[in-house]
C-alpha positions in Angstrom: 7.7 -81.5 57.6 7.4 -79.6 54.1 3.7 -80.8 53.7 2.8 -79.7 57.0 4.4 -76.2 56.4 2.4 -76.1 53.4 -0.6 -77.0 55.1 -0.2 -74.4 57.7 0.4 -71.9 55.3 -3.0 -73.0 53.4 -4.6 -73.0 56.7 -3.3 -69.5 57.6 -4.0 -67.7 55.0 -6.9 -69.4 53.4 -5.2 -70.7 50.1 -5.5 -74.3 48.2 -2.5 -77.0 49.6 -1.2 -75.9 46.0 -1.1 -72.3 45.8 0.1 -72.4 49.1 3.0 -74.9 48.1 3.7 -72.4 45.0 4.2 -69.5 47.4 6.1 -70.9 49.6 8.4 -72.2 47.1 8.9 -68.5 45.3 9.7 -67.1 48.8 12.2 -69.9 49.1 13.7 -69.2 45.7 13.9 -65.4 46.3 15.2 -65.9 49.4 18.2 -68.3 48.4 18.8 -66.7 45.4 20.2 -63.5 47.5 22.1 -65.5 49.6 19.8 -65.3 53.2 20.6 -66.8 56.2 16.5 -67.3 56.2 16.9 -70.1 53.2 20.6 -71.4 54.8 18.5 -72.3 58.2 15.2 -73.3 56.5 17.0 -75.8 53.9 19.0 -77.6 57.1 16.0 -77.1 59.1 13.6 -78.5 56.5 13.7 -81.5 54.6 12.4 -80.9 51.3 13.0 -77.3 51.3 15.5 -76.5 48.9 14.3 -79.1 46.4 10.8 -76.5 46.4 12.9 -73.9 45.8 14.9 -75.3 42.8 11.2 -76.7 41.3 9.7 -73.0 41.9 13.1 -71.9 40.2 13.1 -73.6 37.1 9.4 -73.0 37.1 9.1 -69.4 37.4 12.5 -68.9 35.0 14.8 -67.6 37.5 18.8 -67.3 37.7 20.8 -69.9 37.9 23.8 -69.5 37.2 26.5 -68.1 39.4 27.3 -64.6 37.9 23.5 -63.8 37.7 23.2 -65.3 41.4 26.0 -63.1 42.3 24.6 -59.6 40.8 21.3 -60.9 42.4 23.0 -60.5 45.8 24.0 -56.5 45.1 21.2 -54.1 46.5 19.8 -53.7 43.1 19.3 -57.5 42.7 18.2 -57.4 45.8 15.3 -55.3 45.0 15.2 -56.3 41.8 14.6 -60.2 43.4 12.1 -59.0 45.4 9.7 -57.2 43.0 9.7 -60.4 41.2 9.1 -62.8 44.3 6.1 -59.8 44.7 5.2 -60.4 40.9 5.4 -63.7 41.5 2.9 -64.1 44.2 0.7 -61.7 42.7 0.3 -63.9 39.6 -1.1 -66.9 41.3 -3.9 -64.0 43.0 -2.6 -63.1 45.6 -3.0 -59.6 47.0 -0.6 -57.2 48.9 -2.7 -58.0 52.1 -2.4 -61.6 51.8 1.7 -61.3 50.7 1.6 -59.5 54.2 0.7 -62.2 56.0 2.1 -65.1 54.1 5.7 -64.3 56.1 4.4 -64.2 59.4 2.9 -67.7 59.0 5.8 -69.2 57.4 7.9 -67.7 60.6 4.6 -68.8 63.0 5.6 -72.4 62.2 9.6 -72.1 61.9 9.9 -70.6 64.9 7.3 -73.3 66.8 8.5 -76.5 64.9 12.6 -75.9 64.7 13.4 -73.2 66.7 13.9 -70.3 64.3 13.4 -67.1 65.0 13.5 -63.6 63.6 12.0 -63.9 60.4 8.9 -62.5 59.9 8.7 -59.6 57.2 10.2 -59.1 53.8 13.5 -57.1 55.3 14.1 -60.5 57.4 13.6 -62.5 54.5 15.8 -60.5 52.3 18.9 -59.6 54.2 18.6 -60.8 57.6 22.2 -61.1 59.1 21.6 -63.9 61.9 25.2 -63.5 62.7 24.9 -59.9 63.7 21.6 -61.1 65.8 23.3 -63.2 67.6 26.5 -61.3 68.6 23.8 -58.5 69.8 22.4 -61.4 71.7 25.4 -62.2 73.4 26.4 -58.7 73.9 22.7 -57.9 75.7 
């Protein structure tokens, strides 16, 4: 299911099979590297998926260990996690226009293929809560 989420991704946004499979992996890393629930339901929902993110990890340099993964998790890692998935994605050409729509495809096919939903722009990827969704849910 990973190649066909990278192909998607390629076909969405009009990128090679391996740029595309290089974004999608630093969105992965940035994304389990501050804890999201996005990464936790991806990896299960996914096979394949965390293994991208660890290759895109040791690839592009990032934390590993458990203090730095920790202090990645405050709202200054946070941010600090995010301008270098940004950075990142930036260095293999991408623009802020295509960034913008890289999320909305990877949630396009998440949401169709395993029944995931509410991810679909940088805040979602970052610090979704999808425990505080679904007690609204429940509550509605």
């Amino acid at each position: 299911m990973i190649i066909d989420l990278i192909s998607h991704i390629a076909n969405k946004n009009g990128l090679t099979n391996d740029t595309a499979k290089q974004t999608l992996g630093i969105i992965l890393n940035a994304a389990e590297r501050q804890d999201s629930p996005f990464a936790a339901a991806m990896f299960q929902a996914i096979p394949g998926a965390r293994a991208l993110s660890a290759r895109t990890g040791s690839d592009i340099g990032a934390a590993t260990g458990v203090i730095a993964r920790l202090i990645e998790q405050t709202p200054n890692g946070k941010r600090h996690v995010g301008q270098m998935m940004i950075r990142d994605l930036h260095a293999l050409g991408l623009s802020h226009e295509d960034i913008g729509k890289l999320l909305p495809a990877v949630s396009g096919f998440v949401e169709e293929r395993c029944g995931l939903s509410g991810f679909g722009h940088l805040g979602d990827l970052i610090g979704k809560d999808l425990n505080a969704d679904k007690s609204a849910q429940k509550a509605a």
